[in-house]
TIMARDO-129940 format. One record per residue: z, x, y of N, C-alpha, C, CB in turn. Coordinates in steps of 0.02 Angstrom, whole numbers, plus 50000, padded with zeros to 5 digits. Each point is the difference from the previous one (the first is absolute). Glycine has a CB too. Example, Ala and Ser with C-alpha at 12.3 -4.5 7.8 and 13.67 -1.06 7.14 Angstrom:
BEGIN
503905066049716500004995550059500005004550060500624990549941
499025007750112500035004250059500374996150055498925005949968
% end
This chain:
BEGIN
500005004149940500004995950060500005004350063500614991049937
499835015250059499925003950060499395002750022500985002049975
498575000749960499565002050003499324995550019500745007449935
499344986950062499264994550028500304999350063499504991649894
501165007950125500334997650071499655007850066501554991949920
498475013050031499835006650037499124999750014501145007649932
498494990950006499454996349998499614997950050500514997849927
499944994450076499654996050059500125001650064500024991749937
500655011350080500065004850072499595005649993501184997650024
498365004449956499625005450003499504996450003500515008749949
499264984250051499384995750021500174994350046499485002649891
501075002550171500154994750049500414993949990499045003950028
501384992649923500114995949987500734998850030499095001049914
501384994350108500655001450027500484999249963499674997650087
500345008749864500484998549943500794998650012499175007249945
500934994350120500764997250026500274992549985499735007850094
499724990149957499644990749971500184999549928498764999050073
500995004349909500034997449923500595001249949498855001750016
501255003350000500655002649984500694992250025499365016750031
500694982150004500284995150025500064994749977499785004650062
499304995049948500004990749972499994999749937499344995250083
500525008249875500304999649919500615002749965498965000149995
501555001550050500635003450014500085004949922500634988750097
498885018049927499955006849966500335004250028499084998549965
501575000750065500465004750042500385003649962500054993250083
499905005549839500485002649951499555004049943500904989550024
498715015150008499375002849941500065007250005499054990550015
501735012150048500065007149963500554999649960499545006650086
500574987449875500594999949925499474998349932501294993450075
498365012649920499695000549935500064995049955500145010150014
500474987149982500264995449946499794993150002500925006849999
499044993850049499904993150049499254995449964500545007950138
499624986249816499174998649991499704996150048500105000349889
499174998450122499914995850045499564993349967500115010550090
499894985349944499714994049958499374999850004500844993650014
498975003249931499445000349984499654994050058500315005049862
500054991650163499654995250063500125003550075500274988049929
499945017650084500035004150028499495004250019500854997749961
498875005449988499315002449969499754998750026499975000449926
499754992250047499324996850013500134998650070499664994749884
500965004050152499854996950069499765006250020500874990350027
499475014749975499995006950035498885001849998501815005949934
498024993749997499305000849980499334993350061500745004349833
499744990950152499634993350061500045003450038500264989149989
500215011450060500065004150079499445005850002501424998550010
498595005349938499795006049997498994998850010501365004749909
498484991250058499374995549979499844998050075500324994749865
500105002250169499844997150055500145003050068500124991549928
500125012450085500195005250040499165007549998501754995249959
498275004849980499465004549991499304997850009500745004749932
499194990850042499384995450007499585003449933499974997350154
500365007249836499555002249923499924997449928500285008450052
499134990249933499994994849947500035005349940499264989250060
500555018249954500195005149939500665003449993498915002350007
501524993650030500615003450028500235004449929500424989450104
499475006249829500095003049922499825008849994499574986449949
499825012650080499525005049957500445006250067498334991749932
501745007250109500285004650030500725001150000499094998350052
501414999449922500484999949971500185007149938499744986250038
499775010049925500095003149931499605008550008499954985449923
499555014150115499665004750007500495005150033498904993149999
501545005050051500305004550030500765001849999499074997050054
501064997449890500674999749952500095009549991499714985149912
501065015350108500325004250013500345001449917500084996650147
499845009949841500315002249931500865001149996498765006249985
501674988950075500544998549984500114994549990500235007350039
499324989049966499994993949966499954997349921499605000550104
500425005749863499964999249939500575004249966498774997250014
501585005550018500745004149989499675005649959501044989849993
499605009949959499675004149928499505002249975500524995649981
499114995950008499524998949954499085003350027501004987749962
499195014450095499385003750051500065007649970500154992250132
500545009149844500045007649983499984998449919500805006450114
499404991149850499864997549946499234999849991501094994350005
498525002650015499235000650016499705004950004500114992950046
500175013149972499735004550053500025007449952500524992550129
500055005849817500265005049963499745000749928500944998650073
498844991249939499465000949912499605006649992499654986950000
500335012449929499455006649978499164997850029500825003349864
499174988350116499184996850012500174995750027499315002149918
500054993950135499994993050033500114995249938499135003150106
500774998649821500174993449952500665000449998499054999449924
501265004450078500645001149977500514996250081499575013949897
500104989550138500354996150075499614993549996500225011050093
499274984849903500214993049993500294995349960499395002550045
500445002349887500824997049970500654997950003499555004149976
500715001250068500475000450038500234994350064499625011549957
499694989750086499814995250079500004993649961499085007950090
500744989949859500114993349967500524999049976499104999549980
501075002449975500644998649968500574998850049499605006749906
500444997650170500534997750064499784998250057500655006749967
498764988550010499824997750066500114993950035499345006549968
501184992750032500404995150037500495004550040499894990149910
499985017750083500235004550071499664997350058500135011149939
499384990650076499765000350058499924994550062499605007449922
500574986550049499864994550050500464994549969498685003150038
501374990050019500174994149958499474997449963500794997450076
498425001449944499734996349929499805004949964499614989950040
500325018749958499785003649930500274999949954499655005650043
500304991549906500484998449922500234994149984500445009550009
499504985050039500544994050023499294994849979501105005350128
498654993749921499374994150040499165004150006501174993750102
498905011249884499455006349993500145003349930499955003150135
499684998549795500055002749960499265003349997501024993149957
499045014650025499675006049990499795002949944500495000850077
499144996349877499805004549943499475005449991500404991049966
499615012150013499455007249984499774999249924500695009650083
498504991249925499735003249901499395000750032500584992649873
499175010350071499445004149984499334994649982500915010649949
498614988350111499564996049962499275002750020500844989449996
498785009149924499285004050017500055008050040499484986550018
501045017149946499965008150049500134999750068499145004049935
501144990550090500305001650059500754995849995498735002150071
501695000649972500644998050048499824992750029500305013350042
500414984549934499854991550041500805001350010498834989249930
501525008450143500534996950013499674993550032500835010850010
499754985049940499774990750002500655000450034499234993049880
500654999350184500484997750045500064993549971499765006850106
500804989849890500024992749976500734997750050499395001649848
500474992350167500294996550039500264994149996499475005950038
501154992349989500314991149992499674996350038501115001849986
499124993250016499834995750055500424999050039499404995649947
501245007950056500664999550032499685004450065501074998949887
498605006350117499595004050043499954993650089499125008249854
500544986550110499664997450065499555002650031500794996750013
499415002650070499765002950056499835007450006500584991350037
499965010949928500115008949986499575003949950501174997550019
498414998549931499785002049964499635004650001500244992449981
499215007150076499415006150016500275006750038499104990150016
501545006250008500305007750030500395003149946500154996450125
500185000849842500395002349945499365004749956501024987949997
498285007849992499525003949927499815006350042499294988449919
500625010350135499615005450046500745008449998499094986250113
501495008349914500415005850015500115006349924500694989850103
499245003249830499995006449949499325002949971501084995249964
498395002950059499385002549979499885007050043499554987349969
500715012750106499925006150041500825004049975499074993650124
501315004049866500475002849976499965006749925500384987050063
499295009149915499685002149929499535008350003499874984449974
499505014950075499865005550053500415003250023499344995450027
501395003850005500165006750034500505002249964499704997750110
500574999349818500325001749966499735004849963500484991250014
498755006249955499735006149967500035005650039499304993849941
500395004350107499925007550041500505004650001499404994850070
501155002449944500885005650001499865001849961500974996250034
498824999649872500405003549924499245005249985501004986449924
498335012350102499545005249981499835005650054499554991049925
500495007550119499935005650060499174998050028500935011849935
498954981750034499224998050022500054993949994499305008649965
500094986750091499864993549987499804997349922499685001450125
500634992549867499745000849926499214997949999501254996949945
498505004349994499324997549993499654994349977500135009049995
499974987450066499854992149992499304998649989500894997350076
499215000149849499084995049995499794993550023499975004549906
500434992350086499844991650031500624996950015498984997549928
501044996350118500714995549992499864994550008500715006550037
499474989249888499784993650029500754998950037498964994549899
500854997450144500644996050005499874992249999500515009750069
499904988049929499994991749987500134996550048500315000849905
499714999650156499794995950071499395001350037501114999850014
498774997850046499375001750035499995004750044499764990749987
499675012650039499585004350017500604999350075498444998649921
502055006850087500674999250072499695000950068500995005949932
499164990850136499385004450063500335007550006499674988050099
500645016549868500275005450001499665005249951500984993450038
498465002649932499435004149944500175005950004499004994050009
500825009950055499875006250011500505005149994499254995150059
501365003149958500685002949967499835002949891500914987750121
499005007849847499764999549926499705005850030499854987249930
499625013250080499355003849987500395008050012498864989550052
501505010150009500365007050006500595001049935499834999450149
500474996549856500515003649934499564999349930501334995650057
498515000049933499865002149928499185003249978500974989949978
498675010250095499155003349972499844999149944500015008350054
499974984749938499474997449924499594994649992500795003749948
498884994450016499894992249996500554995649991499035002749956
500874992050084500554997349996499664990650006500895013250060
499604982649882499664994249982500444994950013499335004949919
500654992050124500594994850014499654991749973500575008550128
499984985549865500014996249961499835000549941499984996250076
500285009649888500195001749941500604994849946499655011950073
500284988149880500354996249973500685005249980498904991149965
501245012750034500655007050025499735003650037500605002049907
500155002150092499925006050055500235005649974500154993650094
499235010549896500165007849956499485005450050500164994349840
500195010350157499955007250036499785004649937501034998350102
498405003249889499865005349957499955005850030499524993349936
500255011850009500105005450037499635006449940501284994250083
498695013149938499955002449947500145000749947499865001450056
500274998749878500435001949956500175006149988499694992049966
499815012550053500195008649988500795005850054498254998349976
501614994050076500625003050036500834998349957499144997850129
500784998749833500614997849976500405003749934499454989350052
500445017449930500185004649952499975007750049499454991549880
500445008150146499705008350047500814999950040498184999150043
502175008349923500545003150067499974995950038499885010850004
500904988550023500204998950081500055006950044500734989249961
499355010250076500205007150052500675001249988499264997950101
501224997049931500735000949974500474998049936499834999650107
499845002749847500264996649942500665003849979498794996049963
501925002150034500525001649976500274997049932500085002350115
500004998549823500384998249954500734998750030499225006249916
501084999350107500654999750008500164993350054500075014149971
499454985850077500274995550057499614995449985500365006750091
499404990649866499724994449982500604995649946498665006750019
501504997849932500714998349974500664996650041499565009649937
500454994350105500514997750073499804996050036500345008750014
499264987250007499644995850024499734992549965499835011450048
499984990849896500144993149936500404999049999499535000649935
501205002750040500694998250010500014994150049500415012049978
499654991050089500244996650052499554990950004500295015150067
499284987549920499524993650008500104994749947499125007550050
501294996149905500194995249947500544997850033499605004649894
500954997150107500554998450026500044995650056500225009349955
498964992350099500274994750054499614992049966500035010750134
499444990649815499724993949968500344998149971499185001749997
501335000349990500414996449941500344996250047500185008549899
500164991850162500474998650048499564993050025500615013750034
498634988149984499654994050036500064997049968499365002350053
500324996649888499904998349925500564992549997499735015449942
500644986450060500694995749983499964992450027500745011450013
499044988850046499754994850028499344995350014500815006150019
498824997449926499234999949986499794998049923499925009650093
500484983649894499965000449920499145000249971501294992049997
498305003150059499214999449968499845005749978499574992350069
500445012250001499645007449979500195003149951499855001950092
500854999649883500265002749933499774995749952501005004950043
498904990749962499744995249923499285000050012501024990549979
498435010750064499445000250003499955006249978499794992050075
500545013949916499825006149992500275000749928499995004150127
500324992949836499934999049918499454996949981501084999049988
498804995750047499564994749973499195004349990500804988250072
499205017049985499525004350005500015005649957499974996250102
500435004549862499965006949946499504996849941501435005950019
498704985449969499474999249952499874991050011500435011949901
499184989250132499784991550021499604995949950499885003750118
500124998049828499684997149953500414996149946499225008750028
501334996649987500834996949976500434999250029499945003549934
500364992850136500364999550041500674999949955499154994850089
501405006349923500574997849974500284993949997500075008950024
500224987549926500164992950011500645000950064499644995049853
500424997350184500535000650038500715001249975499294993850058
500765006149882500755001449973500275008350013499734989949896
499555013450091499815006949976500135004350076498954996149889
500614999950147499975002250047500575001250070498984996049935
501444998350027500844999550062500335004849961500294986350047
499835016149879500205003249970499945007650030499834990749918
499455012150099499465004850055500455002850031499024993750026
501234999650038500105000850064500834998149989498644997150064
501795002449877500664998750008500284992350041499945014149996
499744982249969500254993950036499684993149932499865006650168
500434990749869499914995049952499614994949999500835002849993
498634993449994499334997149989500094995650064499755000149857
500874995850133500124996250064499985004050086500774993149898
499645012250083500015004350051499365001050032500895004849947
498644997550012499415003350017499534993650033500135010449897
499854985150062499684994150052500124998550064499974995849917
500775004950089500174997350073499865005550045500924992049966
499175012549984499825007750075499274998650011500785012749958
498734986849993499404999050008499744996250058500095001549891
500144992350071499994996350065500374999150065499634996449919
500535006250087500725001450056499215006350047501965000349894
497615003450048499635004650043499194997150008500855010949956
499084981550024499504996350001499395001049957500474999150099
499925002849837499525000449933500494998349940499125010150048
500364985649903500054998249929499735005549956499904988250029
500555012849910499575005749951499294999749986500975000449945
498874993750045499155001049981499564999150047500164996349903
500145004250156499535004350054499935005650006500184994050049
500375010249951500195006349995499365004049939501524995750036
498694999049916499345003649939499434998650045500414996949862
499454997250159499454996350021499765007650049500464983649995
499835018750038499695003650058499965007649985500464991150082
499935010349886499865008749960499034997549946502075005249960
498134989449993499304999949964499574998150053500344996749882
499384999650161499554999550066499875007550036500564987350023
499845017249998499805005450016499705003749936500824999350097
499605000649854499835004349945499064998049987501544999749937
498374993850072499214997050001499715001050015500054995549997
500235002650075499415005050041499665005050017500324995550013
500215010549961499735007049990499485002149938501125001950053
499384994349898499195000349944499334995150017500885001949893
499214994850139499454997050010499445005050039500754988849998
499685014750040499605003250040499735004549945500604998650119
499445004149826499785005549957499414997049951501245006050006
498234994550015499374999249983499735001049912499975004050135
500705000249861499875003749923500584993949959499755017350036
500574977749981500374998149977499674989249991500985014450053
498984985349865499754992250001500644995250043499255001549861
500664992750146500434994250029500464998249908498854993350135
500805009249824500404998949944500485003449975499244996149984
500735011450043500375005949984500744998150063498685010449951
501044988050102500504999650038500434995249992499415004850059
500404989149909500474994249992500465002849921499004988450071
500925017649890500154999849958500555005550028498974994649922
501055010550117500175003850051500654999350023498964999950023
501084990950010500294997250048500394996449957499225000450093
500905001249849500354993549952499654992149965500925005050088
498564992149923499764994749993499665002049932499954995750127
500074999049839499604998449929499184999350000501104993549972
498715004050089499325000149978499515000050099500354991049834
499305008450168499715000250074499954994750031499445007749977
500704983849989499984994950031500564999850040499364995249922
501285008350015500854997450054499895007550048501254992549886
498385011750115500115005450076499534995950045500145014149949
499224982150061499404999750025500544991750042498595008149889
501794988750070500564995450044500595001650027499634993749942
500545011950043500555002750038499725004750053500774998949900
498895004950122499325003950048500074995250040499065006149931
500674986250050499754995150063500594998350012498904995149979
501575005050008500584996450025500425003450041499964994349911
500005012250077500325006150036499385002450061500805004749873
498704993850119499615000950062499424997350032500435007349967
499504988049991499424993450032499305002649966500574997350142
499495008749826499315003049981499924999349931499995008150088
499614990649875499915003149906499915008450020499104987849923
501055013850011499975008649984499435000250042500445003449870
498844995550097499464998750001499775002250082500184990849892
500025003450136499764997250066500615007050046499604981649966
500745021550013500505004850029499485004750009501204997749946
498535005449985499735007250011499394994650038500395011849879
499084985350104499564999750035499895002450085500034992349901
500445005950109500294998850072500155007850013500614986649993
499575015649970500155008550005499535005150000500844997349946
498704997750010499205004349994499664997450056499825001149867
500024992750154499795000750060500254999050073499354998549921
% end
């Protein structure tokens, strides 16, 4: 928060004002959380004060590497860029309120290149394009710290329309770029993702996982979806039953519902939205049938994936990639 408040006073903005009217007078007590309707008011003001409709892409682009504590040196210390987004995923609900939360980030390998896929709630709203933008340019200057170079971007689709801020895109990411896409994936080279880092430490990479565990474990606590979305994600083809799964997380079946819902999700959404991303990425893989993937994703045969697809996104498999191909 200090760091976007420093931000927008560096683009003229009267962060005193603001400071005030969302009463942030208590943000040199580290401890201190701030609300999540706080945020977003603070992000409105920010939107409207600026008049910038890419306010995202410049955000993330110029996102400061203390904004990510640790986990920037953690990054930085991997041996390879695979090995640091492993990492950048597995704790990425460091860096912002919606990265990990209302924004989820996956990485794989499709057709010989790098894809990081963006997937999104609908809890987003208004915020949504600044939120995809802030982690898509985010994503860019992160690589850049952990390789010592821009990464090597091939295409990006995204899944809204063509922004009047085009020309911003064209500077950060220099690629083709395909909007009203049915997702939003950032490819990239694949050969950069095994090749040395510059600063690669074993030792302080050890010391640095530590810590990043320790403070995820701490967020964590109050974040039951994400800890149960991140089992559910070790094998989505076999989710855990709910008995299994409060068992997981130390609580008890009842327990776990009400936290659930207490955080505005039911368990078989939770599956529902790990297998939907998980979809969409194979879909995107050209080398992969609509039959292999429903078998992939847990389903018995391609009729019950080809009705669960449309129900989770208005599209058949089918009519998904089409849309991807052209």
């Amino acid at each position: 928060m200090l760091w976007l408040l420093d931000f927008l006073s560096e683009r003229g903005c009267d962060t005193e004002s603001l400071i005030k009217t969302h009463q942030l007078n208590n943000l040199d007590q580290l401890d201190v959380p701030i609300s999540s309707a706080a945020h977003r008011a603070l992000l409105s003001d920010a939107l409207r004060m600026t008049g910038n409709t890419g306010l995202g892409l410049e955000i993330g682009f110029h996102r400061s590497q203390a904004t990510y504590d640790q986990l920037a040196y953690l990054m930085m210390s991997s041996s390879t860029l695979r090995e640091a987004t492993e990492l950048g995923l597995r704790y990425q609900n460091y860096p912002g309120r919606f990265s990990g939360n209302e924004i989820i980030t996956t990485f794989s390998e499709i057709d010989g290149q790098g894809c990081y896929q963006i997937n999104t709630k609908d809890s987003l709203g208004e915020f949504r394009l600044l939120a995809v933008e802030d982690v898509l340019s985010s994503i860019m200057s992160t690589v850049r710290w952990v390789i010592g170079r821009p990464l090597p971007v091939t295409k990006l689709r995204c899944d809204y329309p063509k922004p009047p801020h085009f020309e911003a895109y064209q500077k950060i990411f220099d690629c083709p770029i395909h909007f009203d896409a049915p997702v939003i994936q950032l490819f990239f080279d694949a050969d950069v993702l095994d090749q040395p880092l510059p600063n690669t430490s074993p030792q302080s990479a050890r010391l640095y996982a530590a810590l990043c565990e320790e403070k995820s474990i701490a967020r964590q606590q109050g974040d039951v979806a994400w800890r149960l979305s991140q089992i559910i994600a070790q094998d989505s083809a076999n989710p855990p039953e709910m008995t299994e799964a409060a068992a997981l997380l130390h609580c008890s079946p009842r327990t776990l519902r009400r936290r659930l819902k207490a955080e505005g999700w039911q368990y078989q959404q939770l599956i529902d939205q790990v297998r939907t991303i998980r979809a969409r990425r194979a879909l995107s893989d050209p080398t992969l049938s609509i039959t292999e993937i429903a078998l992939q994703l847990g389903f018995a045969d391609h009729s019950g994936f080809l009705r669960a697809f449309k129900k989770w996104t208005g599209l058949t498999p089918s009519e998904f990639r089409s849309r991807l191909l052209n």
